[in-house]
SEVO-451090 format. One record per atom (N, C-alpha, C): residue number from 1; chain; atom name; x, y, z. Coordinates in steps of 0.1 Angstrom, whole numbers. Atoms other than C-alpha are relative to their C-alpha. Example, Ala and Ser with C-alpha at 12.3 -4.5 7.8 and 13.67 -1.06 7.14 Angstrom:
i 1; ch A; at N; X 9; Y -12; Z 0
i 1; ch A; at CA; X 123; Y -45; Z 78
i 1; ch A; at C; X 9; Y 12; Z 0
i 2; ch A; at N; X -9; Y -11; Z 0
i 2; ch A; at CA; X 137; Y -11; Z 71
i 2; ch A; at C; X -8; Y 11; Z 8
This chain:
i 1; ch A; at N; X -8; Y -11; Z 3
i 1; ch A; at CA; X 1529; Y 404; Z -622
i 1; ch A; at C; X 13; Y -3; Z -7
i 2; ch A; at N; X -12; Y 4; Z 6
i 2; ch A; at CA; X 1563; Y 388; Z -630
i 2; ch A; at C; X -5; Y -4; Z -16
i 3; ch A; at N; X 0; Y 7; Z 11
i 3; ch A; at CA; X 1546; Y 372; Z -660
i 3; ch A; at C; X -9; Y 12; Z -13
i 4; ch A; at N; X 10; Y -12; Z 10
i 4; ch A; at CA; X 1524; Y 403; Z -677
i 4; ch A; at C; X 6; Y 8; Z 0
i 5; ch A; at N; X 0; Y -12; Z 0
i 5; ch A; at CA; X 1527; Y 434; Z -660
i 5; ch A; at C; X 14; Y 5; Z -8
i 6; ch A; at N; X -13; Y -6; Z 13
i 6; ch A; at CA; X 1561; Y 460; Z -679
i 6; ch A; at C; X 7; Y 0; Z 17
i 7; ch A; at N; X -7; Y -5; Z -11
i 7; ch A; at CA; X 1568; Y 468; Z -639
i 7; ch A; at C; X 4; Y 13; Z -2
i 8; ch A; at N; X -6; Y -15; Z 1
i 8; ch A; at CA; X 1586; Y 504; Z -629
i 8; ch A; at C; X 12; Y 1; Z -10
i 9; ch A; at N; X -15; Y -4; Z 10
i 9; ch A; at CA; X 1606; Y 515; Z -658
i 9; ch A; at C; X 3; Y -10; Z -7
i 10; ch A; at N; X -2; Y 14; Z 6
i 10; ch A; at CA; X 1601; Y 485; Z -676
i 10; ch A; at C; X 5; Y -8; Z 1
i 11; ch A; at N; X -11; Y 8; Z -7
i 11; ch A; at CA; X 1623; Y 464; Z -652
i 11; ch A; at C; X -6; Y -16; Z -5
i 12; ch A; at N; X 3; Y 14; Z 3
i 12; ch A; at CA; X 1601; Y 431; Z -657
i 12; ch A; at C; X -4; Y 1; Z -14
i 13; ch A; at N; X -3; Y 0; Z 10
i 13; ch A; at CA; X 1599; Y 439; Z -695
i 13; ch A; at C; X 12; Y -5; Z -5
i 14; ch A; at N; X -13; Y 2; Z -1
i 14; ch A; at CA; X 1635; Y 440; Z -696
i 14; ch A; at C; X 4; Y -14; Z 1
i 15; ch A; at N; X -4; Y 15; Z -4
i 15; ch A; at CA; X 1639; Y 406; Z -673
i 15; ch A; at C; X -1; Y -12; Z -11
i 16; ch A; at N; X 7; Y 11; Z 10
i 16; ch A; at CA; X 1618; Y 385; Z -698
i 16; ch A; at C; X 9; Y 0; Z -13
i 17; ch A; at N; X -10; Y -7; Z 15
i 17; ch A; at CA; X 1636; Y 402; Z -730
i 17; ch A; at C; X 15; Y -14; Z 5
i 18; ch A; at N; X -9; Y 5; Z -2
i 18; ch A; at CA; X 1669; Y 393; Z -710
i 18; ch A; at C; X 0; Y -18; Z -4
i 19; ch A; at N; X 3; Y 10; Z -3
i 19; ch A; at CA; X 1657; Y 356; Z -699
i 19; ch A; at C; X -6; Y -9; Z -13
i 20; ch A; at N; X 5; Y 5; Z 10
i 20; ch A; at CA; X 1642; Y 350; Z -734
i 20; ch A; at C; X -19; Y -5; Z 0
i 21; ch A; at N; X 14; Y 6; Z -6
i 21; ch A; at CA; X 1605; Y 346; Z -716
i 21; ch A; at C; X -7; Y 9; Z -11
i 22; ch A; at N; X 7; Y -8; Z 12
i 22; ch A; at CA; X 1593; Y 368; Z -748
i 22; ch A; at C; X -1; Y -5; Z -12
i 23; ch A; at N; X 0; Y 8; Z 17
i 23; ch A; at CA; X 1598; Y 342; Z -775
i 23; ch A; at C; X -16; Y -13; Z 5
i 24; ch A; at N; X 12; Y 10; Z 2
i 24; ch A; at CA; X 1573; Y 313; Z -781
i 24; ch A; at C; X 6; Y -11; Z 5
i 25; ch A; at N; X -3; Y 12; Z -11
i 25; ch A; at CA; X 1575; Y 283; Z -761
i 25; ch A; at C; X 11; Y -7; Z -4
i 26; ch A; at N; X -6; Y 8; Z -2
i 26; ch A; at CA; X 1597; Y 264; Z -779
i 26; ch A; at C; X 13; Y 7; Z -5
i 27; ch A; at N; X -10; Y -11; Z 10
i 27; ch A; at CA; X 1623; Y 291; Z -788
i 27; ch A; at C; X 5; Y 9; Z 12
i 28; ch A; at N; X -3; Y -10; Z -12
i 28; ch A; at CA; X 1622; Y 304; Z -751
i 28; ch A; at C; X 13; Y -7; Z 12
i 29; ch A; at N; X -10; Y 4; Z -7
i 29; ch A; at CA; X 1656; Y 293; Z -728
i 29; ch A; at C; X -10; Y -8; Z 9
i 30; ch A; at N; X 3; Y 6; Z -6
i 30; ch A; at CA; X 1651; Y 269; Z -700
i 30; ch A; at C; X -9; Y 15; Z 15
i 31; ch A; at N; X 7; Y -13; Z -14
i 31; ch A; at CA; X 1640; Y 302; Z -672
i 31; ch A; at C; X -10; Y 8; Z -9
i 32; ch A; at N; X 7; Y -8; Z 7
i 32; ch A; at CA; X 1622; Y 317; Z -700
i 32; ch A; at C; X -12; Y -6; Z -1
i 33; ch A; at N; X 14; Y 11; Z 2
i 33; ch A; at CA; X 1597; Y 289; Z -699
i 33; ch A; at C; X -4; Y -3; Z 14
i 34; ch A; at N; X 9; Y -1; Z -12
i 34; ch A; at CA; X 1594; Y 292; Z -664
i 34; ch A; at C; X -3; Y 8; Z 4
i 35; ch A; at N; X 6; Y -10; Z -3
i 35; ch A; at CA; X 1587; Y 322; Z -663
i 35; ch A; at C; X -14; Y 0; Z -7
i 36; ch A; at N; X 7; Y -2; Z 10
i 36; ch A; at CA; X 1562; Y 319; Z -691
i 36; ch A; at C; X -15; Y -12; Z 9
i 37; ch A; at N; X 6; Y 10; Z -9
i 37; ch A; at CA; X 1543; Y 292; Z -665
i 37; ch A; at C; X -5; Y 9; Z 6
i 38; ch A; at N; X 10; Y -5; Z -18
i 38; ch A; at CA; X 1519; Y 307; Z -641
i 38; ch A; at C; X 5; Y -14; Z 13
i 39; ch A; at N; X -10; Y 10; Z -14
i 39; ch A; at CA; X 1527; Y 277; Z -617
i 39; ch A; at C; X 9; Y -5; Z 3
i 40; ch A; at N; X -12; Y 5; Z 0
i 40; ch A; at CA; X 1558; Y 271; Z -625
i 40; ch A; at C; X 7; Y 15; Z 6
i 41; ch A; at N; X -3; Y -8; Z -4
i 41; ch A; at CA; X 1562; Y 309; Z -615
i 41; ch A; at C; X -4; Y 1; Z 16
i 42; ch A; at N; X 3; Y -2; Z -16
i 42; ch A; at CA; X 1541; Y 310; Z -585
i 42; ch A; at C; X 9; Y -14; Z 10
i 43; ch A; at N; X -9; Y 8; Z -7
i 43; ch A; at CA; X 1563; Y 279; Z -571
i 43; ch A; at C; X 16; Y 2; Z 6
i 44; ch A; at N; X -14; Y -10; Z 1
i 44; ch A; at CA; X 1597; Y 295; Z -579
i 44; ch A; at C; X 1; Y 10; Z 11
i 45; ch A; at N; X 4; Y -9; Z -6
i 45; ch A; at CA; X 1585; Y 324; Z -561
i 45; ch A; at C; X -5; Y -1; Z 20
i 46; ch A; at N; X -1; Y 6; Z -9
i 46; ch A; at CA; X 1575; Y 303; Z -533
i 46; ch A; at C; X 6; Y -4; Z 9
i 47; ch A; at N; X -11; Y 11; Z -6
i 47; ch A; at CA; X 1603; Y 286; Z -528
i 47; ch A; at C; X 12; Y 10; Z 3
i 48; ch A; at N; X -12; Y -14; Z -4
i 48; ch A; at CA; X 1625; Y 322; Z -524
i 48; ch A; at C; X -7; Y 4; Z 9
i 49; ch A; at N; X 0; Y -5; Z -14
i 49; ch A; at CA; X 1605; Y 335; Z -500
i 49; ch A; at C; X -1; Y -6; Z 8
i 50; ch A; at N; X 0; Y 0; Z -13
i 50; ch A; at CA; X 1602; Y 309; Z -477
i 50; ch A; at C; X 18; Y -3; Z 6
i 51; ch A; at N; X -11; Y 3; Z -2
i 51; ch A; at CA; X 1640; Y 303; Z -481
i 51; ch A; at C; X 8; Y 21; Z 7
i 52; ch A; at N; X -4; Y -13; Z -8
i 52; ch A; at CA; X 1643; Y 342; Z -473
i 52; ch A; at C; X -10; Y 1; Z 14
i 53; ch A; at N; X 11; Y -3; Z -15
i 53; ch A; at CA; X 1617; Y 341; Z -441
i 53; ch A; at C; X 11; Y -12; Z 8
i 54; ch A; at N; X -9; Y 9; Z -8
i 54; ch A; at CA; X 1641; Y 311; Z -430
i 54; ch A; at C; X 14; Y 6; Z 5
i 55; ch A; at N; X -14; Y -13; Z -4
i 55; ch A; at CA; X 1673; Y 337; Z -432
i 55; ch A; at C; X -3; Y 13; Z 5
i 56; ch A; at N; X 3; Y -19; Z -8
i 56; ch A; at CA; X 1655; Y 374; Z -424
i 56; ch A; at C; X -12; Y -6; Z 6
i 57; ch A; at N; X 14; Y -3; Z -2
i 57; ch A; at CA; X 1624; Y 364; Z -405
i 57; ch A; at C; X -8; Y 13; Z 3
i 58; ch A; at N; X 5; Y -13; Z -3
i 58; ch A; at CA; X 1622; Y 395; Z -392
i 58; ch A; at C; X -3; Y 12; Z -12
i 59; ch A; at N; X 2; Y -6; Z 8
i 59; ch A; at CA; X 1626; Y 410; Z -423
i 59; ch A; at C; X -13; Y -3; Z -12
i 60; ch A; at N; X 11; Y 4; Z 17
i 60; ch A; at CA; X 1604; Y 388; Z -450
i 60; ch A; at C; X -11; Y -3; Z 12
i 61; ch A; at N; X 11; Y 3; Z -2
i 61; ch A; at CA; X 1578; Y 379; Z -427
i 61; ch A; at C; X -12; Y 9; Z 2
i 62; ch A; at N; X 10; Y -8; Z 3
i 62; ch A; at CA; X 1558; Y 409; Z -429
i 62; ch A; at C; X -5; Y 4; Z -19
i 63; ch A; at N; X 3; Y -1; Z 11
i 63; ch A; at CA; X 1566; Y 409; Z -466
i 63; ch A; at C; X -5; Y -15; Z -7
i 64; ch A; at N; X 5; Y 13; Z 3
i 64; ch A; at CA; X 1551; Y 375; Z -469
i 64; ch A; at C; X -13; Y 1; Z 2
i 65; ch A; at N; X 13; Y -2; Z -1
i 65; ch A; at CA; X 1519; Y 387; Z -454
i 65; ch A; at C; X -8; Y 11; Z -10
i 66; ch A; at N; X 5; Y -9; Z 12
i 66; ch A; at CA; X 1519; Y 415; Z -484
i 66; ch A; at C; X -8; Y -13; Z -9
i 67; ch A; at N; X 3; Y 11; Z 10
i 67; ch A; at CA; X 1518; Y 384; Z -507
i 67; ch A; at C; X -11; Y -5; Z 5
i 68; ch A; at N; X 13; Y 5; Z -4
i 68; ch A; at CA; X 1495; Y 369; Z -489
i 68; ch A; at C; X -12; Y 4; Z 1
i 69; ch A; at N; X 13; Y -9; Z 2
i 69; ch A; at CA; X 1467; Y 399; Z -487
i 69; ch A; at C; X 1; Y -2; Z -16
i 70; ch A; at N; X -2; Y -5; Z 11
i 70; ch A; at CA; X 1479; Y 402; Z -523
i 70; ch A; at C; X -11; Y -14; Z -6
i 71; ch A; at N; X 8; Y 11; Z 1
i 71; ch A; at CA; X 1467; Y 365; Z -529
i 71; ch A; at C; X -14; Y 2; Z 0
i 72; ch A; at N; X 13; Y 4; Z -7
i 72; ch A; at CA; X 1437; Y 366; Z -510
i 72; ch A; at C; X -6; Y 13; Z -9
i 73; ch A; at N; X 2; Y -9; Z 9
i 73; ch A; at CA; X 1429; Y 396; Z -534
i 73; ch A; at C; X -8; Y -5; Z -15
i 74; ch A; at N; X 4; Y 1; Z 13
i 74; ch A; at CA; X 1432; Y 379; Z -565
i 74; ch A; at C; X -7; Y -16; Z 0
i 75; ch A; at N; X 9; Y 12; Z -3
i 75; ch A; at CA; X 1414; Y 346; Z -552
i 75; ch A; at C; X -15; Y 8; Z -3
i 76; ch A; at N; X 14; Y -5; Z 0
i 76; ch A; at CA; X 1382; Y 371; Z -544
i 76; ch A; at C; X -3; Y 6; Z -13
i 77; ch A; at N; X 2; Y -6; Z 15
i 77; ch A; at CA; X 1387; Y 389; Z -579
i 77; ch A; at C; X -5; Y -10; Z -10
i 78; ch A; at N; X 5; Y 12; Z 12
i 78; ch A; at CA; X 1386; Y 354; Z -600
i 78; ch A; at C; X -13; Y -5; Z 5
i 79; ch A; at N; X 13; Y 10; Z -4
i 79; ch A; at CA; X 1355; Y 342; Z -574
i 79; ch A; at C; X -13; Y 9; Z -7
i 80; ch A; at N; X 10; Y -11; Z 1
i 80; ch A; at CA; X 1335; Y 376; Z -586
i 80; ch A; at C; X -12; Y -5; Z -13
C-alpha cells in the first residue's frame, strides 16, 4: 500500500511526491529509495510498529494483529 496504492485523498501520492519516491532510482533522495523497496519498506514498517507495541501495547497490539490478518491475506493471494 505505502509503495502503489494513491491512499485517501491522495495522502500516499502526495508522501512519495514529497519524499522524491516518484523519480527513478537514481534521481530519488535517500527515503525515496526506501520507499521505492518492497523490503526495505516492509522492514521500516516493521521496525515502527514493534517500537510502538513496546510504548502503547495496549494500543498497537490489536493494530498489529490488523497487519497481521492483512499479511496472511496477501501470502494466500500470491499462493493462488
Amino acid at each position: 500500500m505505502l509503495m502503489h496504492d494513491s491512499g485517501p485523498f491522495g495522502f500516499l501520492d502526495k508522501t512519495r511526491v514529497a519524499v522524491g519516491a516518484d523519480k527513478q532510482w537514481e534521481d530519488a533522495s535517500e527515503l525515496g529509495r526506501l520507499l521505492q523497496c518492497p523490503y526495505c519498506t516492509s522492514v521500516w514498517v516493521a521496525a515502527a510498529m514493534y517500537g510502538l507495541v513496546v510504548l502503547w501495547p495496549s494500543v498497537f497490539w490489536p493494530v498489529s494483529y490488523i497487519f497481521a490478518a492483512s499479511g496472511v491475506a496477501s501470502l494466500i493471494e500470491e499462493l493462488k
